[in-house]
C-alpha positions in Angstrom: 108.9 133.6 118.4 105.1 133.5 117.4 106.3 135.1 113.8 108.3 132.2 113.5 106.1 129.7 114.8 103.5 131.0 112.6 105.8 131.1 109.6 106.2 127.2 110.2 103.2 126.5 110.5 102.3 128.1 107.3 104.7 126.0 105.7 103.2 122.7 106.9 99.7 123.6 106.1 101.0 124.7 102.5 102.5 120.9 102.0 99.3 119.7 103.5 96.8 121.6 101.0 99.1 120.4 98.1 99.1 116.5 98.9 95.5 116.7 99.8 94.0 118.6 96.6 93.4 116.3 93.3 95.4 117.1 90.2 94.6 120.2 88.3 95.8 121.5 84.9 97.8 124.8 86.2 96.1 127.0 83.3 93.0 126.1 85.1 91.0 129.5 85.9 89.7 130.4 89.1 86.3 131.6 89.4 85.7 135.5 90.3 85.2 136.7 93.7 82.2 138.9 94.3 82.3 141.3 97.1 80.6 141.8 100.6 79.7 137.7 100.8 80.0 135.8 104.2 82.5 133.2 103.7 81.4 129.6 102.8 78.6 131.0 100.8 77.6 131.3 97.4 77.6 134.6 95.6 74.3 136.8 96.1 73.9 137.6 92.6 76.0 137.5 89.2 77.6 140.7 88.5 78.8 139.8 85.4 82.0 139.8 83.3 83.7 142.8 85.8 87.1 142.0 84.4 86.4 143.7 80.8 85.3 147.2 82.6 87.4 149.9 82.6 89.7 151.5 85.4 86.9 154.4 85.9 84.4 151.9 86.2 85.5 149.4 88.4 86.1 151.9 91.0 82.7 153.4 90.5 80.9 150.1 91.3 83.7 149.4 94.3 82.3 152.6 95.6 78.8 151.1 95.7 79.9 148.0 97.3 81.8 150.0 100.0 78.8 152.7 100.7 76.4 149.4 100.6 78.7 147.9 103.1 78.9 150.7 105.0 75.1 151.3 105.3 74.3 147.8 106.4 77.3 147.5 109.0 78.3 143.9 108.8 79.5 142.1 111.8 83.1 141.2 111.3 83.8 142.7 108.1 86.9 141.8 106.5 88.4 143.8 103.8 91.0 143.0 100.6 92.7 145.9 99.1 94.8 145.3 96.2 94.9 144.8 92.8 93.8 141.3 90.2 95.0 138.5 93.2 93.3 139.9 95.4 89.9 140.3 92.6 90.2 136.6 91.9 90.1 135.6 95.1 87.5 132.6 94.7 84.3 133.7 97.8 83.6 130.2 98.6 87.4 129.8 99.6 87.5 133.0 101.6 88.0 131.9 105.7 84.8 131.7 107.7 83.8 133.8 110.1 83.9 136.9 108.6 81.7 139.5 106.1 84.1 139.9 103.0 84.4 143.1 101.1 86.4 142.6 97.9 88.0 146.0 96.7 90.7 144.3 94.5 91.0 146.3 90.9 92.3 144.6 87.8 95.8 146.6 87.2 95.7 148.6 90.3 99.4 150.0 91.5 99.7 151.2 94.9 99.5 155.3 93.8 95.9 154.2 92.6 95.0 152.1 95.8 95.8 155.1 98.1 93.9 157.3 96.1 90.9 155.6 96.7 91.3 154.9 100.3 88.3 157.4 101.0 85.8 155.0 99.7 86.3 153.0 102.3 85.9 155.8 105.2 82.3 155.0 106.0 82.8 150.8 106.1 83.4 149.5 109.9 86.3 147.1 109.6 87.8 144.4 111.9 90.6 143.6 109.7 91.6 145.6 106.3 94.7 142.9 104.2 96.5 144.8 102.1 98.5 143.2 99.0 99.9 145.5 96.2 102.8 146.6 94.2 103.4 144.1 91.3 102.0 146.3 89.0 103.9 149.2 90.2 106.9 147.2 89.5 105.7 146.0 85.8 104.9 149.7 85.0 108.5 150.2 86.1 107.7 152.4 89.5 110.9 153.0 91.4 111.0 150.5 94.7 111.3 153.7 96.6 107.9 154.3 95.6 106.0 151.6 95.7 107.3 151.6 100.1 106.6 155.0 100.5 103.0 154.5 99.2 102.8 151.2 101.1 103.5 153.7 104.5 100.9 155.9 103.5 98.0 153.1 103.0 98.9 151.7 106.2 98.6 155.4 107.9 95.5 156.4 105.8 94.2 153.0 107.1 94.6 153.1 110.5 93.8 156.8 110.8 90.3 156.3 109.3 89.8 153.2 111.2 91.7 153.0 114.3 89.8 149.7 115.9 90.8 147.6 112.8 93.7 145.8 112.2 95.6 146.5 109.2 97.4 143.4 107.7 100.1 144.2 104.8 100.7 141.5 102.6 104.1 140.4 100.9 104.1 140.8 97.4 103.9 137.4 95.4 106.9 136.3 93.2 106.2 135.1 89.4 107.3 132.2 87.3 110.4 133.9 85.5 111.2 132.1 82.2 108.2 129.8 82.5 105.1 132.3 82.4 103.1 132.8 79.9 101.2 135.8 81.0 100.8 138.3 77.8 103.3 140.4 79.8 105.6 138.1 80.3 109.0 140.3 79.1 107.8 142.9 81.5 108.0 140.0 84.1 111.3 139.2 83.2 112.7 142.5 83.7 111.9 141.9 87.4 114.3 139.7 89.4 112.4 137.8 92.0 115.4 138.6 94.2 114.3 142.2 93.7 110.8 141.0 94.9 112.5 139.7 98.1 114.1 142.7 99.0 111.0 144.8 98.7 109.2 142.8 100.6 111.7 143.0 103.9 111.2 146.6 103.6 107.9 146.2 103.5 107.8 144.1 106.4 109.8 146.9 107.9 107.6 149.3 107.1 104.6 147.3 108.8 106.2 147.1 112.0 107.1 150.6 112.1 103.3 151.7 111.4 101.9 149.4 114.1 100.6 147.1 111.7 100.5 144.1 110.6 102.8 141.7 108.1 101.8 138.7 106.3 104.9 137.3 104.7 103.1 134.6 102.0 106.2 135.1 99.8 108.4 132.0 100.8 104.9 130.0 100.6 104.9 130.5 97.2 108.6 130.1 95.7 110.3 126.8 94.2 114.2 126.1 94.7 114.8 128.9 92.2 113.1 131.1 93.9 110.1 131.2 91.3 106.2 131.1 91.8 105.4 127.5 91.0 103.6 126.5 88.2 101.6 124.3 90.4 99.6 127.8 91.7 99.5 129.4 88.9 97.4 130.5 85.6 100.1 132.0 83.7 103.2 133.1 86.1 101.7 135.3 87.5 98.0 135.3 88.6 97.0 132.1 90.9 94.6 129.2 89.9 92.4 127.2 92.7 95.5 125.5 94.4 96.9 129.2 94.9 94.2 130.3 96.4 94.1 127.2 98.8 97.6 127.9 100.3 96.6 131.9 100.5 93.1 130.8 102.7 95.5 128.7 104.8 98.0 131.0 105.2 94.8 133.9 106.5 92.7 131.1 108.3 96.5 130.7 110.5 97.4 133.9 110.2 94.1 135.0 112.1 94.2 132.4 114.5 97.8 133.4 115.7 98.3 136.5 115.2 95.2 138.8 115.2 93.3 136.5 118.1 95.9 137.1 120.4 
């Protein structure tokens, strides 16, 4: 009953966010995240163009964030694992309340997420969200997969840090025949019905670990079933209005579920 409650509500504060924000182009970009920033404030320092590094390197500055974070021990550190949506994920929209460790990776898959669980060993958690897989499925990564590394993150996750809560997050659909993403034929080759079915066994799969599950899915889907171009960049990554239904969805989320 609370799941469901807090489903609805997340739909009503969804329609709210959208007839309350002004018009923007949906190409519009949002603005980088930078890691380890308390909500509501601005960045500490520019980091510069991160996008452009490579794979190697991204996760060798992630590791400094992490061993930074976990040498200072911030009070009610939050963490996002995952892959570009969770990267972009603008700081000054991030809820309140909470330290925020960004350890989102440009073209990360969920092999390469649990492989670099470790870094995170040291950091002191209250909350660890979890959203990955659409790259798995664009490099053409059997389902199978992609849920059987989804178990083992949420294991690795609460083993290493067993007073946080670990949150797993539905993978987002994509716009289909409207994106424009330079990928967009690998897109296509994915039905968003697959999406769907991946992310019930992945809710599955949440429930069975002890964790948590964040269904954002049906908070981003038109009547066909497509991620709207209202939230979008380019069908698949999301622009500022995005990112406004995503804080809503965590700021209810927390209130409702992890409070309690």
């Amino acid at each position: 009953m609370l799941s469901l409650a807090t489903n609805g509500l997340l739909m009503l504060a969804v329609v709210l966010v959208v007839l309350s924000q002004p018009s923007r182009s949906p190409n519009s970009q949002p603005q980088p995240s930078y890691p380890l920033v308390t909500a509501g404030s601005s960045p500490p320092m520019d980091l510069g163009p991160r996008q452009k590094w490579t794979y190697d390197q991204w996760v060798a500055q992630l590791e400094r964030e992490a061993a930074a974070a976990a040498a200072n021990k911030p009070e009610n550190l939050a963490i996002l694992a995952g892959d570009s949506i969770s990267l972009w994920f603008p700081a000054q929209l991030l809820p309140v309340g909470k330290n925020w460790l960004n350890q989102g990776i440009s073209g990360e898959t969920s092999a390469g997420l649990l492989k670099r669980l470790p870094l995170l060993d040291n950091t002191t958690p209250s909350v660890v969200f979890v959203m990955i897989g659409i790259n798995d499925l664009i490099r053409g990564v059997p389902p199978e997969q992609i849920l059987e590394n989804s178990r083992l993150i949420i294991r690795d996750l609460l083993w290493a840090h067993p007073n946080a809560k670990v949150v797993l997050q539905s993978i987002l659909p994509h716009s289909g025949p409207l994106a424009t993403w330079e990928g967009r034929d690998r897109l296509l080759a994915i039905p968003n019905d697959k999406i769907r079915e991946i992310n019930r066994s992945l809710q599955a799969i949440a429930t069975e670990e002890n964790a948590y599950y964040l269904d954002l899915h049906p908070l981003f889907v038109d009547e066909s079933g497509n991620l709207p171009l209202l939230f979008t960049t380019d069908g698949l990554h999301l622009n500022h209005q995005g990112y406004l239904v995503w804080r809503s969805a965590l700021i209810l989320f927390m209130q409702l579920q992890l409070n309690n």
